[in-house]
N, C-alpha and C positions, 0 to 999 in steps of 0.2 A: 821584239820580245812578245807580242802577241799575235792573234788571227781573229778570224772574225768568231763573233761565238754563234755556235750551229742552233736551226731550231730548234726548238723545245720540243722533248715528246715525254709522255705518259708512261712508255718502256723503258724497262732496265737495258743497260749497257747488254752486249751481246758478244763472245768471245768472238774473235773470226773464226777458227777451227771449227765453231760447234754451226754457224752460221753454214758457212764452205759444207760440211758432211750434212744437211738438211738437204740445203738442194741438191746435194751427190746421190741422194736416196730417188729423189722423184723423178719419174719416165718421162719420156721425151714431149707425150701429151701434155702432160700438167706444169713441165717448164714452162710453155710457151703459155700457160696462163698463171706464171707465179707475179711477174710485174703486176699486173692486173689486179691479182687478191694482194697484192703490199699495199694498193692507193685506199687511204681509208683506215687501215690498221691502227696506226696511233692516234689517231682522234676516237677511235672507240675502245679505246683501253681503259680497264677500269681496274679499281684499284680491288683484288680478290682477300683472302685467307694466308695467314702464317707470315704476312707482307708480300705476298704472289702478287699477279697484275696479270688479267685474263683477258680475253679475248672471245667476242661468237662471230661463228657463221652458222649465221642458218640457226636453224632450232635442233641442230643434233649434234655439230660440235663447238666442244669452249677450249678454249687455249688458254693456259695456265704458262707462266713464266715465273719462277723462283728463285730470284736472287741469291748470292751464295752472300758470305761475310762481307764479302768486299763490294757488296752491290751490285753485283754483274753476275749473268748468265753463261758460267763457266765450263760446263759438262752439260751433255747433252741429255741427261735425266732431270736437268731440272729446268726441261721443256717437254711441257704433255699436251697433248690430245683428245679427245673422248672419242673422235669417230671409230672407226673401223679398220680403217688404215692405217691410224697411228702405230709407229711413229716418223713412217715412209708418205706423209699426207703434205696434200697442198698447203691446207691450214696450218700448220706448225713452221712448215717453210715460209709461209707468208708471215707469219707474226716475229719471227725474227729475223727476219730482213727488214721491217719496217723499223725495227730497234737501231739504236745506236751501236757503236760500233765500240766493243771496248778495247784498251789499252791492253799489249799482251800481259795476261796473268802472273806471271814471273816475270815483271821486265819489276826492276826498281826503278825504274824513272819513266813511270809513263808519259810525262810532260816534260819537256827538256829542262826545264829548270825547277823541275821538281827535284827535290833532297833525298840522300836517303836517312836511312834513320840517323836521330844524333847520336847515337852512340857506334857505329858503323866505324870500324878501323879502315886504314885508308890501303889500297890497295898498294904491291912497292911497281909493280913493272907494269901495269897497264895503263893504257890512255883512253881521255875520254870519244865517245861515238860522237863524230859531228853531224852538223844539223843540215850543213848546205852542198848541193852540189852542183855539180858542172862538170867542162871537161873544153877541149879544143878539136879540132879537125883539121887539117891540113888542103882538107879539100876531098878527099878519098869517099866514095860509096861504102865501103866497107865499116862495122863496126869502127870508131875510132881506137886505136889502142896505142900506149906508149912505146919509145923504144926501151930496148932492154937498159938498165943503166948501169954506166959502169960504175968500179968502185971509188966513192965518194962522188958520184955523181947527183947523189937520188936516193930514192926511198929504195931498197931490192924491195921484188917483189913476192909478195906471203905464199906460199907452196900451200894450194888447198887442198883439201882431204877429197876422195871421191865422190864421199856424199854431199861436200859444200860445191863439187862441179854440177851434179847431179839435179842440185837442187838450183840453181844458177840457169841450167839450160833450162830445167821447169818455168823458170820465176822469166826466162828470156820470151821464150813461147809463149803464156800467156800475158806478157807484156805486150807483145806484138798483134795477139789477138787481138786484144783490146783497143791499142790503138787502130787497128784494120776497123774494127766495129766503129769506131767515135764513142760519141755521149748520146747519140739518136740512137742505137744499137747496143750500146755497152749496160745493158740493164743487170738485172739479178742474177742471172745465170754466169755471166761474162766476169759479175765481179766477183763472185762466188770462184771461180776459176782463177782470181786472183787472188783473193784469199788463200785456196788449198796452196796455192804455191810460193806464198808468204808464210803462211806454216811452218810449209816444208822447210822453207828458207830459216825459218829461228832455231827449230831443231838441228840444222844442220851446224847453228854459233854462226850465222849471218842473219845479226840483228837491225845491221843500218838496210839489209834489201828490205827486210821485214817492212821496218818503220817506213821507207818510202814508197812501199806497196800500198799499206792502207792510208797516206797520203794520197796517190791516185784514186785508192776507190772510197775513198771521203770526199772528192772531186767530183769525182763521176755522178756519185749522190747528189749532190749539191747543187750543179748544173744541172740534171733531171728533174729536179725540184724546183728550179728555179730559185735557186734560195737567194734571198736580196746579198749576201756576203760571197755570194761566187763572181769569179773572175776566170774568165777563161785562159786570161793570159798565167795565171797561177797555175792551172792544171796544165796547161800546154810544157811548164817547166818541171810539172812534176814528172809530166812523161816521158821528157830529158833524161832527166837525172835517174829514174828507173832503169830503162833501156842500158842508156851510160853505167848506170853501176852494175846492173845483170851482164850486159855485155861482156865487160873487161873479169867479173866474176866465170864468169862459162868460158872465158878464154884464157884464162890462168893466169894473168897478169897482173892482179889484181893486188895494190898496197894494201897495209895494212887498216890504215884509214875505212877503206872501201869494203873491209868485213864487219866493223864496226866492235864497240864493246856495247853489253848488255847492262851495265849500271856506271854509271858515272865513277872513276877511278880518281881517288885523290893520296897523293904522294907526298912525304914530309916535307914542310918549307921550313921550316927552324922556326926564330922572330921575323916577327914582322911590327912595321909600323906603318899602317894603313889611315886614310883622311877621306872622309866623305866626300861626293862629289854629289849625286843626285839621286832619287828614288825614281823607280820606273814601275807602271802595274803593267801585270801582265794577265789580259785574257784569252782562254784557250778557245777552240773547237771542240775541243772535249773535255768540256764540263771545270775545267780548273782553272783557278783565279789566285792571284798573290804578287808580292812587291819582289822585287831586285831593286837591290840598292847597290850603286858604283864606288867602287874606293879606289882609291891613288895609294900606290906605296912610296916609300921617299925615295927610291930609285926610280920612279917613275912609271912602272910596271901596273897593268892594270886590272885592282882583284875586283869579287862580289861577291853579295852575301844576298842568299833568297829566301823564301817564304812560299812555296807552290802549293796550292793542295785542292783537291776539289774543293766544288762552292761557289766556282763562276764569279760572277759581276758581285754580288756580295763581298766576297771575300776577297779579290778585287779593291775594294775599296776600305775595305777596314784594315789590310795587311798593313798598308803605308805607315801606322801607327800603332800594329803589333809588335811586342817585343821580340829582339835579336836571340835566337837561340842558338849563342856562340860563345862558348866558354865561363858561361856565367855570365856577361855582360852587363849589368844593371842598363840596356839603352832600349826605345824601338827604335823602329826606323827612321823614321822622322828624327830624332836626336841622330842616329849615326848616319843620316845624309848629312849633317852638318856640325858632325863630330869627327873622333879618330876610335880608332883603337889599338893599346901593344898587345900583340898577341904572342905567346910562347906556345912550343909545340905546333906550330900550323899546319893544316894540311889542306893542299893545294889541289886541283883539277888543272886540267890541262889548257883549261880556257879562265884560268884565274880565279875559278869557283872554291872560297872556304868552306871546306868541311869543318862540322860541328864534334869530331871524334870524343872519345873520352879524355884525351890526353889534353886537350887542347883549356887552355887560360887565356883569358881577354879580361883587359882594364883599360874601360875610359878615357882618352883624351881629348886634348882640346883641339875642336875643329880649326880649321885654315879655310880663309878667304880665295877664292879665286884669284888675287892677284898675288896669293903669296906661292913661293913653290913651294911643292911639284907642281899645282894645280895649274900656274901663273903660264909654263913651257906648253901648255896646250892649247893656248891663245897666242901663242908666239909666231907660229908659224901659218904661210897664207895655208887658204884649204885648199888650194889647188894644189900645192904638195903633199898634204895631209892625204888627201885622196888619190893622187898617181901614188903615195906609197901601200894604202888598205886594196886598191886593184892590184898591183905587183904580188902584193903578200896572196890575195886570191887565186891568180894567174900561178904562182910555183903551189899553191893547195888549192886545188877548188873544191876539196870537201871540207875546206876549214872553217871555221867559227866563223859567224859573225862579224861586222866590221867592228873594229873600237870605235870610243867614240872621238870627237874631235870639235873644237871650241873655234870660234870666229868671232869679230867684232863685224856689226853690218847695221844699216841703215834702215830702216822702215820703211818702205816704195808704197803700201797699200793691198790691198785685197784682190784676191784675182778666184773668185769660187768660196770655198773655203780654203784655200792656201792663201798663204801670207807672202809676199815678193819683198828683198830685201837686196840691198846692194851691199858687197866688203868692203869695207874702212879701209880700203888701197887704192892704189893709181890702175886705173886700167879694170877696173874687177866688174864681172858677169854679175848678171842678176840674177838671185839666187831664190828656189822656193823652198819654204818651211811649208812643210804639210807633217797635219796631226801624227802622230808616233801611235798614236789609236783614237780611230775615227767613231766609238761608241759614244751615242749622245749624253749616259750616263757617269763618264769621264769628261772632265774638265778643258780636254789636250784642245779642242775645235773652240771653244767655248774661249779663254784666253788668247787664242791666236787672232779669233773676230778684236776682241778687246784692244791689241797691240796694232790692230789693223787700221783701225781708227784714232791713229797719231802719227802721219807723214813725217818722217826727221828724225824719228825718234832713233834715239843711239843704246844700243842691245848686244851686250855678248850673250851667244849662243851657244850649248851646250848639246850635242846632236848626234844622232848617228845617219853618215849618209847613205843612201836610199841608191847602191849601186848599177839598178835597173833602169835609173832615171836619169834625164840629163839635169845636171847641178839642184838636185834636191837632196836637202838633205829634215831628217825627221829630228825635230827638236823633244829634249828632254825637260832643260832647265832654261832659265835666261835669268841676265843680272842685267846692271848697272855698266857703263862704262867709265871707267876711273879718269876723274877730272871732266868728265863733260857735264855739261849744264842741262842739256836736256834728254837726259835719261830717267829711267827707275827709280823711285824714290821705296825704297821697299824696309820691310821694320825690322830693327836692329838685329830681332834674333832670329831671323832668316840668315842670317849671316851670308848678306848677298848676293842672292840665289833664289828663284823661285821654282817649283818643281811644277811642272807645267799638267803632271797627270794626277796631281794631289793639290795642290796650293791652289788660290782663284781669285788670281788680280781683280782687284778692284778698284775704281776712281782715285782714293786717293794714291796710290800707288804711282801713279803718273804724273810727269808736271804739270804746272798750269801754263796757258797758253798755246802758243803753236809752232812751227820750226819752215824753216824753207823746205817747202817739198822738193826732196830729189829728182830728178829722172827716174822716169816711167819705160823710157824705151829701150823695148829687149834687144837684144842681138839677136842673131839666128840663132834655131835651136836646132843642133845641129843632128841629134837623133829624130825629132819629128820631119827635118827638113831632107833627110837622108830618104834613096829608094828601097830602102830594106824595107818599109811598109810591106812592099811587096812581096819580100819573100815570110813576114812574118803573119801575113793574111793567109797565104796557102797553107802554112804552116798549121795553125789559127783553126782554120776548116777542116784541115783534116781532123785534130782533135774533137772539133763539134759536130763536122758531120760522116766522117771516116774516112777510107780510103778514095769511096765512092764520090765523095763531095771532091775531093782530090783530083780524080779522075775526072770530074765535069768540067773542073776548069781549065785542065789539059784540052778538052774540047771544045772549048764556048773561044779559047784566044790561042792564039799562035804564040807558045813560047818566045819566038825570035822577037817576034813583037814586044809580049805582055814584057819583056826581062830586059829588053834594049835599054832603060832608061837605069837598069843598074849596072849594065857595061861600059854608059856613056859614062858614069860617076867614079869608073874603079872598080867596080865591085863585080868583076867577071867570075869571083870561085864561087860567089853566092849568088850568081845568074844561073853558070853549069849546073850547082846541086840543083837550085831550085826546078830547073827543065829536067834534070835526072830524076828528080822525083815526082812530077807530073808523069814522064815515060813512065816510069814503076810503077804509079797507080793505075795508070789508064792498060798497063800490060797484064790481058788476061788471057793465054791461050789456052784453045779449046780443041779438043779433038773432034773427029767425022761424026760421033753424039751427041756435041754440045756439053760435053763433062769437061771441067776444070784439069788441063794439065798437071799443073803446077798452084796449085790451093793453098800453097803456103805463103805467109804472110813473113816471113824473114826478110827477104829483098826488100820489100816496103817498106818494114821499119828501119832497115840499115840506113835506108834513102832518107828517108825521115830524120835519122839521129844526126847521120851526115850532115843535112842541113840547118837543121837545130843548135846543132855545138856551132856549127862553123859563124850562124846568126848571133850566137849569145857571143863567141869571141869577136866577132865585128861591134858589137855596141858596148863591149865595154867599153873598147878604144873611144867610141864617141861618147859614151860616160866622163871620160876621163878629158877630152876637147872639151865638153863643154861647161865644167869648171875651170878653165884656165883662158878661156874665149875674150 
C-alpha cells in the first residue's frame, strides 16, 4: 500500500501534457542541452508573487510557475518566461521538467487509494482500474498475446475505438524508444515522448496505459537521480507491464481490465456486517499520505475503508486516528481496526473498497478478536496454501489487485538485516521473512520488527500480505498473541489482541519475561536466489539501465551457448532461447554501403525484451510459490 516517498522539491506538481508540449516547442539544438539546464532548477527555486515559485537564468530570464487551485501546473499559461523566446525557450522547458510530476488533472483517484468525494454515487456497471500487472509468454519473440476465448472461457475481448488503437501504437513506440534508450539515455526529451503518448492515451479512455506510463517516467527520473528509493528491479517491471499493456492495446485484444476505469467504480452491496482487522499507512511518491484499514465481513469476504489525501508522511501518520468518514460513524480508525461496523445501503469497489455515498448508514459494533470468526478461518490455514491460492488468482488476472492478506502462527528465528526470520508453527515449515510493509524510518514498521527480533521462541500470529516477487516473504501488518502459549505477547486489553505494526510501538512490557529455546536458524535453499534465472534477470536488468547498447555488449563480451548453459542444465531452456534471442536482437544492427541504420526501429528489441520478461516473471512465480511450501 505504499512506495517510496520522492524527493522533495521547491516546484509545484507539473501536468504531463504541459510538460510533454514544452519540450515539443524546443529545436533540436536546445534539446540536447534541456538535461543539463533541469540539474539545479529546484534547488533554486524560490518562492515568487500571487503563490508563483520562479525561477533565474542568467540575469535576463525568470521563470514564473503558477499553480492552479489544485496546486499544480495545469495549462501551459501558467508557465512564463521573460526571455525572448518565450514560450518556445530552454528556460521554461527546463523549469518544468525539474517539477514533479502531477497526477492527471481529471483523474478522481490520483493515488490508488485515494477516495472520491463522499458524497459521490456509486457507479452501476463499471469496475475499478487495477494497479498491478503482468502477463505470460509461451516462449514466443513476438508481442505476447492471448488466445481468442471462447464462450465462457474468459474475459471476451473489449473492441477498441480507432483512436484508443491509435493512441496504443503511439504509447507502443515510445515505449520502445525508451527502453532502446535505458536510463543512461532516457532523459528529458525521451520522457517527454512518453508523456505526449500517455496523454494521448487518457484522451483516448485508456487510463491504466496512462497511469503506467508515468510510473515508468517517475522511474527513469528517480534512477537518473539517483534517488536513495529507486530500484531498478521496480522500473525493470514497470517496463513490463507498459510494453504488455501497449502491446495487447495496439493489437486489439485487449480485456477490459487492460483499458482501465478513470475513477474508482463502487456498485451497491446492500448490509453488510464488517469487523476490523488492522490499520495500514500508506505513503505515496506523490506527495500523498493516509490509513487503510482492513475489515472482515461475516462471510469472510474482504472490505476497506481509506483516508488518502496529499500531505505525505504527516498525514501518514495522523490518519491512523482520524475519524471514518463512512455514514456517519462515530469511530477513527484506530477504534474501527478493532471494532465492526453494520452498514445499510453499502457501496462496494471492486477490490472491496467502501464508498462513503450519500445513501450509505454505519452504526458501531463490537469488535472480534482474532480467534473468534471470521477473523479466526485466516489463521487456519498453512500459508503455503494461502499463497499457491493469491498466485492462482494472479496467474487467471495478472492485472488484478493486490494480494489479500493472510495470517500464520510462526516462531521467532532472529534478525537477518533489518528483516525478521521466522518459522510456522507446523511440521516441515520454511523459514519465512517478515520485512517492513514500509521501510520509512518515520513509521514504526522496521522499528518493532528489530523489537520482536530480540526474543528467539517467541510465538506470534501474523497478519501480512505476501510479498509475491520474493521467495517466502511475506510484509507484516499486525501481530498478536498466540492463544494458549506461554511465551507470547502480552499486549493491553484494549488492543484487542493485535498490534498494528505501522501505528502501535511495542514496547518492553509487552513481552514476556525471560527467555525460550531458540529454534533453528537453518535455512533451506532459497530456491529463487539459488535458481540460474539471475542470469537472464541481469541482462534484463542492463538493458533497462544501460539500453539496448548495454545489451548488446554482453552479447559480445560472452558466448551465449556458454553465458545460458547453466540455465539449460537446470530446465530452464525457453528462458536460455529468449534470453540468446535477445542478446541476437540487440547486438542486430544492419547497415547499409553508408553506414546508415537499415532497420532503426526499435520494435524487434522490445518484443525480444518483453518476451523474455514475461516469460522470467512466470518462471519465478512458480518458485515464489516452492518456496513457501519447501
Amino acid at each position: 500500500m505504499s512506495s517510496e516517498p520522492s524527493t522533495q522539491s521547491n516546484l509545484p506538481p507539473v501536468a504531463p501534457e504541459v510538460l510533454a508540449e514544452a519540450v515539443g516547442h524546443l529545436t533540436a539544438r536546445l534539446r540536447k542541452k534541456l538535461d543539463a539546464s533541469i540539474e539545479g532548477c529546484a534547488a533554486g527555486a524560490r518562492p515568487g508573487e500571487d503563490g508563483g515559485v520562479t525561477v533565474r537564468f542568467g540575469e535576463d530570464a525568470l521563470v514564473t510557475l503558477r499553480p492552479g487551485p489544485g496546486g499544480a501546473v495545469t495549462s501551459s499559461e501558467q508557465a512564463t518566461c521573460t526571455c525572448l523566446l518565450a514560450p518556445r525557450c530552454l528556460h521554461r522547458a527546463a523549469a518544468l521538467g525539474a517539477a514533479p510530476l502531477a497526477d492527471p488533472a481529471d483523474s478522481a483517484l490520483p493515488h490508488p487509494d485515494a477516495d472520491p468525494a463522499p458524497d459521490a454515487d456509486p457507479a452501476p456497471d463499471a469496475g475499478q482500474r487495477p494497479e498491478a500487472g503482468g502477463g505470460d509468454s509461451s516462449g514466443a519473440v513476438p508481442v505476447p498475446v492471448p488466445e481468442p476465448a471462447d464462450a465462457g472461457a474468459g474475459p471476451v475481448p473489449e473492441v477498441l475505438t480507432a483512436a484508443q488503437l491509435l493512441a496504443a501504437a503511439a504509447l507502443w513506440r515510445a515505449a520502445a524508444e525508451a527502453l532502446a534508450a535505458g536510463v543512461t539515455a532516457g532523459g528529458a526529451v525521451v520522457q517527454a515522448e512518453l508523456l505526449r503518448a500517455a496523454h494521448s492515451a487518457r484522451l483516448a479512455g485508456l487510463p491504466r496505459a496512462e497511469a503506467v506510463t508515468l510510473r515508468v517516467v517517475r522511474g527513469l527520473r528517480a534512477a537518473r537521480e539517483r534517488s536513495g528509493g529507486h530500484r531498478l528491479s521496480d522500473l525493470t517491471g514497470a517496463f513490463r507491464e507498459l510494453l504488455h499493456t501497449a502491446g495487447l492495446l495496439a493489437a486489439g485484444t485487449a480485456g477490459p481490465a487492460l483499458t482501465g476505469i478513470g475513477r474508482r467504480a463502487y456498485r451497491p452491496g446492500g448490509s453488510l456486517h464488517v469487523y476490523g482487522l488492522c490499520r495500514e499507512p500508506v505513503l505515496s511518491a506523490t506527495g500523498y499520505g493516509g490509513v487503510v484499514t482492513h475489515l472482515l465481513a461475516a462471510d469472510g469476504a474482504g472490505h476497506s475503508v481509506s483516508d488518502v489525501r496529499p500531505g505525505g508522511l504527516a498525514r501518514a501518520r495522523g490518519a491512523g486516528s482520524a475519524s471514518v468518514a463512512l455514514g456517519g460513524a462515530a469511530l477513527d480508525h484506530a477504534g474501527l481496526a478493532r471494532g465492526g461496523l453494520r452498514i445499510s445501503g453499502a457501496t462496494v469497489s471492486a477490490d472491496g473498497r467502501l464508498g462513503s455515498g450519500r445513501g450509505v448508514q454505519a452504526t458501531p459494533l463490537r469488535g472480534i478478536p482474532w480467534t473468534e470468526e471470521p477473523a479466526a478461518a485466516l489463521f487456519a490455514r498453512p500459508a503455503a496454501e494461502a499463497v499457491a491460492a493469491r498466485l492462482a488468482d494472479r496467474d487467471a488476472d495478472p492485472e488484478g489487485a493486490e494480494p489479500a492478506l493472510l495470517g500464520c502462527e510462526v516462531m521467532v528465528v532472529g534478525a537477518a538485516g533489518e528483516d525478521l526470520l521466522v518459522r510456522e508453527v507446523r511440521a516441515d515449515a520454511p523459514l519465512l521473512r517478515l520485512r517492513a510493509a514500509h521501510p520509512h524510518p518515520e513509521l514504526p514498521h522496521t522499528a518493532n520488527l528489530r523489537r520482536i527480533a530480540a526474543h528467539p521462541g517467541l510465538l506470534l500470529r501474523v497478519l501480512g500480505r505476501p510479498d509475491l516477487d520474493r521467495a517466502a516473504t511475506l510484509r507484516p501488518l499486525a501481530v498478536g498473541p498466540v492463544p494458549g502459549a506461554e511465551y507470547t505477547l502480552r499486549l493491553p486489553e484494549e488492543w484487542l489482541g493485535r498490534a498494528d505494526l505501522g501505528y502501535d510501538v511495542l514496547q518492553g512490557g509487552h513481552f514476556p519475561p525471560g527467555t525460550a529455546a531458540a529454534p533453528s536458524a537453518a535455512e533451506g535453499p532459497d530456491v529463487l536466489a539459488d535458481s540460474p534465472l539471475w542470469r537472464v534477470r541481469r541482462l534484463l536488468e542492463s538493458g533497462v539501465a544501460g539500453g539496448r547498447r548495454a545489451v548488446a555488449e554482453a552479447a559480445r563480451t560472452a558466448d551465449p551457448r556458454t553465458a545460458y548453459g547453466p540455465l539449460r542444465r537446470a530446465g530452464f531452456s525457453t528462458a536460455a532461447e529468449l534470453a540468446t534471442a535477445l542478446a541476437a536482437e540487440a547486438d542486430r544492427r544492419p547497415r547499409d554501403v553508408f553506414g546508415r541504420l537499415t532497420d532503426p526501429s526499435p520494435d524487434a528489441y522490445a518484443r525480444a525484451w518483453l518476451a523474455a520478461s514475461t516469460h522470467l516473471a512466470g518462471a519465478e512465480r512458480s518458485l515464489v510459490a516452492a518456496s513457501w511450501a519447501w
